[in-house]
C-alpha positions as CSV (number, residue, x, y, z in Angstrom):
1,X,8.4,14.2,8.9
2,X,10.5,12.5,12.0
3,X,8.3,11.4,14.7
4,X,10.5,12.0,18.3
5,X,10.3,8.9,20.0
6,X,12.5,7.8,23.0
7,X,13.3,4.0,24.1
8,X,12.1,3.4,27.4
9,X,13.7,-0.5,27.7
10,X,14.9,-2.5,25.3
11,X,15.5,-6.3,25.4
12,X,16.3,-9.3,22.8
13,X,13.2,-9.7,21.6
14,X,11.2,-6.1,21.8
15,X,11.7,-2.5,23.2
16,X,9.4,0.4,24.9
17,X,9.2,3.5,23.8
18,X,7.5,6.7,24.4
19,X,5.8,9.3,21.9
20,X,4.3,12.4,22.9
21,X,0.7,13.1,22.7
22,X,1.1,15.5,20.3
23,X,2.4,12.6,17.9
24,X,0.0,10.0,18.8
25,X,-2.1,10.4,15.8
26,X,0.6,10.8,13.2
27,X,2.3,7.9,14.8
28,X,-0.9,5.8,14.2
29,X,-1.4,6.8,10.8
30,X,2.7,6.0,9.7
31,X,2.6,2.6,11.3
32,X,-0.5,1.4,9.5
33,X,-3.1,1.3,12.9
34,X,-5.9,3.7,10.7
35,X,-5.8,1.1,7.6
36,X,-9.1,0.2,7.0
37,X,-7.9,-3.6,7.2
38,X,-6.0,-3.2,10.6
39,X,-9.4,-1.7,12.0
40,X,-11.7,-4.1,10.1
41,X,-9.6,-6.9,12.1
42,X,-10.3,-5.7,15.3
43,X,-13.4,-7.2,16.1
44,X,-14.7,-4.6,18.8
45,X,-14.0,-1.8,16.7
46,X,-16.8,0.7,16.3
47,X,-18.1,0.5,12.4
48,X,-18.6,4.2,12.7
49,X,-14.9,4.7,13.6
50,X,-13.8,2.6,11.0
51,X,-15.6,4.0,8.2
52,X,-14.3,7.9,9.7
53,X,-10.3,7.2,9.8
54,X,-10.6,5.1,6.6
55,X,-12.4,8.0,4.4
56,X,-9.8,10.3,5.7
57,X,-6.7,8.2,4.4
C-alpha cells in the first residue's frame, strides 16, 4: 500500500511534507514510530501506550 504524501519544502539537508489524517496511523506504523523500542526510548511515553501499540504489531 502507497501512502499519498506531498512535499511541502525541501532543502539540502531535509524536506516537509504533508500526509492526510486518514494516513497518520499507517504512516506511523511503516516508518517504525509504534516499535516497541522507538516508544521504550521516549522517556515520557505512557507505559500503558507502549504495551497497547506494541501487542498489536
Amino acid at each position: 500500500m502507497a501512502l499519498a504524501a506531498k512535499v511541502i519544502k525541501r532543502t539540502k539537508d531535509s524536506f516537509e511534507f504533508r500526509i492526510s489524517k486518514d494516513n497518520f496511523e499507517s504512516f506511523c506504523d511503516s516508518i517504525g514510530l509504534y516499535r516497541r523500542e522507538f516508544l521504550e526510548a521516549l522517556g515520557s511515553v505512557d507505559i500503558h501506550f507502549i504495551q497497547m501499540r506494541a501487542a498489536a504489531r
